[in-house]
N, C-alpha and C positions, 0 to 999 in steps of 0.2 A: 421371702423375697421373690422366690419364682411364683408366686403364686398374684406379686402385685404383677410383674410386668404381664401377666396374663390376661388378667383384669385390663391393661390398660389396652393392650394390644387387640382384647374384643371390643371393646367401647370407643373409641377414639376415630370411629365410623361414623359417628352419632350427626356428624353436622352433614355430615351427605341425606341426613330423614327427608322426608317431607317436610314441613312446617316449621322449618327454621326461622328465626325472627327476621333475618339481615337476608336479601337476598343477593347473590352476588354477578358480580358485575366485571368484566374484567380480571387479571390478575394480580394474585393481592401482590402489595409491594412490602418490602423488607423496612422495618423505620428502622433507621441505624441505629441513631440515638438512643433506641429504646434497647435493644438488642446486646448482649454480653453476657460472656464468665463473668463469676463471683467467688471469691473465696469464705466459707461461714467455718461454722462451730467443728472442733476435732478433724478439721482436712475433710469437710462436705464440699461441694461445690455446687452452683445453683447458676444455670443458664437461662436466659430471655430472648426470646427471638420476639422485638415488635413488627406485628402485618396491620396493615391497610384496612384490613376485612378478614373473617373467619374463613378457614377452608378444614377440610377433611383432611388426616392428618392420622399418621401412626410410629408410634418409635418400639424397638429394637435395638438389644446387646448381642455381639458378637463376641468370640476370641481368635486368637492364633492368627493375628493379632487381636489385642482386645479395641474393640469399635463398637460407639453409638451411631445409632442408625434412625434418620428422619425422615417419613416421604411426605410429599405434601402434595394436594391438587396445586398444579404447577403454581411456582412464584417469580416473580420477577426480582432478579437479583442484581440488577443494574445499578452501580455504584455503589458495590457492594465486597469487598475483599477480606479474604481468612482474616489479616488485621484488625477488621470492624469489631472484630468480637474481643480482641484483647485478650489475656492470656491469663489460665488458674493452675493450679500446682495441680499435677495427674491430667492436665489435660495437654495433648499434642498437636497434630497438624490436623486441618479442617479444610473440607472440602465439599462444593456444593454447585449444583445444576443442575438443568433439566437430565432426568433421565432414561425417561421414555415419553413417547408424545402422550402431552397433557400431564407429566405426573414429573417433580422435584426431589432429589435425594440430597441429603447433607450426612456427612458420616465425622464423626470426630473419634480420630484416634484416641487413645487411650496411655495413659505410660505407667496408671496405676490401677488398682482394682476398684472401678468407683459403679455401683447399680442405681437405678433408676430407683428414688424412694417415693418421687410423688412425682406426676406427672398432670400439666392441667392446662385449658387454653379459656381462657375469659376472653368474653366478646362484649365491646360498649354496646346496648341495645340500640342507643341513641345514632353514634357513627356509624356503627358495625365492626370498630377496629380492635383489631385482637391482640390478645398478648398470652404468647406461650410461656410457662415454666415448668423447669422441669429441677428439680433437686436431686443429687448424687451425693450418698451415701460411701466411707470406706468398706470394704468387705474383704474377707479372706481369700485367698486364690479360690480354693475350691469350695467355698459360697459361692464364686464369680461363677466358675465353670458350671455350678449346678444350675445356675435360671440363665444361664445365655444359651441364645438360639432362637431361629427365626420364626418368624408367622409362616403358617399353610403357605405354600407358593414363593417364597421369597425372594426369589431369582428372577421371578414375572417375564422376563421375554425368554428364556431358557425349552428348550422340546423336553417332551415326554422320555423317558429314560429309555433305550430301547438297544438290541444287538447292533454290531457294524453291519453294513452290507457284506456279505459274504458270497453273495451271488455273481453272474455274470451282468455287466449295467443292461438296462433295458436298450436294442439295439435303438436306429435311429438311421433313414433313408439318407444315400451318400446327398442328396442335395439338402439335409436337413442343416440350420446356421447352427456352428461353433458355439455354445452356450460357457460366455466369459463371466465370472463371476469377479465384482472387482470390491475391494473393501478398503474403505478409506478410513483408515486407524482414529481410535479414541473418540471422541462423541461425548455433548451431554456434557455429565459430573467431571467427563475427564477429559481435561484440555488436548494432554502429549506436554509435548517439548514448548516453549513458550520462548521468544526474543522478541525484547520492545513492544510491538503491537500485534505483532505474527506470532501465531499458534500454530499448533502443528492438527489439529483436528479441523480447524478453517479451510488450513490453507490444502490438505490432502483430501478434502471434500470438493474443493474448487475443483483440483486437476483431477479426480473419481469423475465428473460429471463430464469435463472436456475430453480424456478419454474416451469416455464412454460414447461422445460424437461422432468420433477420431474412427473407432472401431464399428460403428454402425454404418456410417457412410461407404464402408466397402461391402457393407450388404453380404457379407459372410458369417456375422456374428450375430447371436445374440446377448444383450448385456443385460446382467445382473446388479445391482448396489447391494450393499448389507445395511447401509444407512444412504439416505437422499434426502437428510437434513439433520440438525444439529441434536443428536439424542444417544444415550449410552446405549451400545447394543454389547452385550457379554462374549468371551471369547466363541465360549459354547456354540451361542445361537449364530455364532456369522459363520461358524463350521455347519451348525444345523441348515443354512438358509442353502448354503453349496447343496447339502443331499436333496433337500426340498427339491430344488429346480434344477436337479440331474444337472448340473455342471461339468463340464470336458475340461477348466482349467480354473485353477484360482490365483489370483493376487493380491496380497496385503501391501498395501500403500503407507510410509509412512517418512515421516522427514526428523528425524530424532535430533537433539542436541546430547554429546559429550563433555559430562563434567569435568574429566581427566585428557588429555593430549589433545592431540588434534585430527581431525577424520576433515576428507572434504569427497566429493563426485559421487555416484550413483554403486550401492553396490547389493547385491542376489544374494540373498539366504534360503538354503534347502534343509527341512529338517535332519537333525540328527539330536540323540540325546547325552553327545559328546559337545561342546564346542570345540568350535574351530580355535579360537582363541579366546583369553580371558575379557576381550572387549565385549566380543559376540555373547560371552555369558550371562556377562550385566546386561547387556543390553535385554536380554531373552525375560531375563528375570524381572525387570523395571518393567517390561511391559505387560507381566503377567501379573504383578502387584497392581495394575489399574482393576484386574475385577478385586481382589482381595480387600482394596482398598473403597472400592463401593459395596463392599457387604456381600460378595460370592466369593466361593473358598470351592475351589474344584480338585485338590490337591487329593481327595481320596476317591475322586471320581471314578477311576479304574480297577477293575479285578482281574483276576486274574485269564480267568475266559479270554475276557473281552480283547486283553492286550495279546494273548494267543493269536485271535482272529484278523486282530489288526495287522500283527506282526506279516501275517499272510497276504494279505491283501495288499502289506507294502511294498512284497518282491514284486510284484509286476509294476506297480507305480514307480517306484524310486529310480530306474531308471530313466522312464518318463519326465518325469521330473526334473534331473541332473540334466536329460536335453533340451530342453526348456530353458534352463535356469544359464545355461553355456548360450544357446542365441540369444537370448534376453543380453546379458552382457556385452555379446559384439555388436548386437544392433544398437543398443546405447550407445558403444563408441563411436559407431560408424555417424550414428547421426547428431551424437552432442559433442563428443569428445569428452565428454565430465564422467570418467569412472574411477573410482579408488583404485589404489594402485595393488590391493586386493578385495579386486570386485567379486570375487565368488566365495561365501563361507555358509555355513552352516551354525547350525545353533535349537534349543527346544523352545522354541514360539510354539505353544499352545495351539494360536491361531491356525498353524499349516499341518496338524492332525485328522486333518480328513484324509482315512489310508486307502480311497479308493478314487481321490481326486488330485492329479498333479495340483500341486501348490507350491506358491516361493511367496517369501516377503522381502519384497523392493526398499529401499530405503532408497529414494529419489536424491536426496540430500540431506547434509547434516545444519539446522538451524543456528549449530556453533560455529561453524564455517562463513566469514565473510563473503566467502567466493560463492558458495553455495546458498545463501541469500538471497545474493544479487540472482543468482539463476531463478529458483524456484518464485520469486515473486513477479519473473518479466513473462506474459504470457506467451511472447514468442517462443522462448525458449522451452516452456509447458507443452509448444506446441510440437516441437524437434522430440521431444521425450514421449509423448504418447507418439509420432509419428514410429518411433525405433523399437515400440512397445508391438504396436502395429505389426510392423515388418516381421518383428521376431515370432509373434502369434504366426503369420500364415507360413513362415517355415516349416515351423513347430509343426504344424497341422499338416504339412503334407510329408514331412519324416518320420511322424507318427505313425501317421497312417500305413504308412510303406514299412515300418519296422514291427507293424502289430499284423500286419499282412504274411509278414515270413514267420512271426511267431505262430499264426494260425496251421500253416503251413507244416 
């Protein structure tokens, strides 16, 4: 069995050749119609995705959790929902989008041990329009375990594997801008938080960019995105983009919805690998199941060294940080009034493990929140909120300064 997904996972390159029959044109599109689970012989299952036209295309199994994995030269998935596909025994939640520019990821959970038996994409020579199948086989746990895993490079926007910084940062002339790096949560395959028509990767891409205005116009900053349009960038690489561009601060943008209780106003998370509370847990967790869930598993990422070094590098930040994360909070009040009425926790967001760059993750608001709707959608109020974002930045920047001044000292 390892040895088919190998086969397919070299070959399935083939329609990128030269001398393809169909040339293409545009994005293929999704035929609904054509497309679905199937249930066959002994608990096999057999999947169809119909496209408009042929593209380049490669699949992949995961485990822990077990996941099929699809990329395809981008598709157009427009009227198109996990629903479409309808539902086969061993197969779970589905999920699919752009995931890097130019390129589509679909991943389908798994809730039984099923391998890839045959895999195949037929093209009408005539139209040019394609139809994927692919057949899944039962298999033993560890049959599963023995052929899953990924193609060379699997992660594709992920840096090269490399030590922390452990040095002193490269310095930088006192009239050099504040290098703000700002990241606007989920992308791509991964919506976030979803109500009605508002998404939580939309709508925190909007106010990324209007910030980002907010903070240039005072001509003290310089600004960063980790994303500047709708595509999945991995936890890793939006930690990776901060070292890249020597960043002085970072902030994770994001607007979450609560399955459980009720949360409303703005509230600072500084890491820790304790949470502050059982909400901040989940929450930590759900958003670190968004790589998991598009086919990266970083969970063994660390050794022992490495988290030594970190460890070091975070005494001097983490107070950094905690000052930051304290003006962020009162500049919000001062200028929206909308803060949780505990605006300050802590929690292991992956995202804010850069141990040599102050970092917090903002929850703006919570998408379960009526009240916090109506905010995050009116752009005045977007505007009050980067303003207080603002304010809190050039504090920050000059307490810093003055509290890194007496450490020199």
């Amino acid at each position: 069995m390892s040895r088919i997904i190998a086969v397919i996972c070299a070959l399935v390159w083939a329609f990128a050749a030269p001398g393809q029959a169909q040339e293409l044109s545009g994005l293929a599109r999704v035929e609904a119609a054509k497309s679905g689970f199937s249930e066959g012989w002994r608990g096999s299952v057999t999947f169809r995705l119909g496209l408009s036209q042929g593209v380049p295309w490669r699949v992949f199994q995961l485990e822990a959790p077990r996941r099929l994995v699809l990329d395809f030269r981008e598709v157009d998935w427009r009227g198109v929902t996990p629903e479409t596909f309808g539902a086969a025994e061993g197969i779970g939640a589905v999920q699919f989008g752009q995931f890097r520019p130019g390129w589509s990821r679909m991943v389908v959970e798994l809730t039984e041990a099923l391998a890839v038996e045959t895999a195949a994409l037929a093209v009408d020579e005539i139209s040019g329009a394609a139809q994927l199948e692919l057949v899944l086989d039962p298999v033993s746990a560890e049959d599963y375990a023995a052929l899953a895993g990924a193609p060379r490079d699997p992660r594709w926007d992920l840096p090269e594997p490399a030590l922390p910084m452990t040095g002193a940062r490269e310095a930088r002339p006192d009239w050099a801008p504040v290098v703000v790096v700002i990241d606007p949560g989920h992308g791509g395959i991964d919506p976030g938080a979803e109500r009605d028509d508002v998404n939580e990767k939309t709508l925190m891409l909007t106010f990324a960019r209007e910030l980002r205005d907010t903070l240039r116009r005072t001509g003290a900053f310089e600004v960063v995105l980790t994303r500047d349009e709708d595509v999945f960038v991995s936890l890793e690489r939006r930690v990776s983009i901060a070292h890249e561009v020597g960043a002085d601060v970072f902030i994770s943008l994001h607007a979450d919805a609560l399955r459980h209780g009720h949360a409303t106003g703005a509230t600072v998370y500084t890491l820790s690998e304790e949470a502050s509370d059982k909400a901040s847990e989940i929450l930590a967790e759900r958003h670190d199941r968004a790589d998991i869930l598009a086919g990266i598993d970083l969970s063994q990422a660390d050794d022992e060294v490495a988290n030594v070094l970190l460890d070091l590098a975070r005494l001097e930040t983490q107070p950094r940080t905690e000052l930051f994360a304290r003006m962020l909070v009162k500049q919000i009040e001062e200028s929206t009034g909308s803060t949780n009425k505990k605006p300050l926790r802590h929690a292991g967001f992956s995202v804010l493990k850069a141990a040599d760059v102050p970092s917090v993750l903002l929850e703006v608001g919570f998408l379960s929140s009526e009240e916090d709707l109506a905010r995050l959608t009116d752009p005045n109020w977007r505007a009050l909120m980067a303003g207080g974002i603002r304010d809190a930045l050039q504090l920050w920047v000059q307490e810093d300064e003055e509290m890194r001044a007496l450490l020199r000292q």
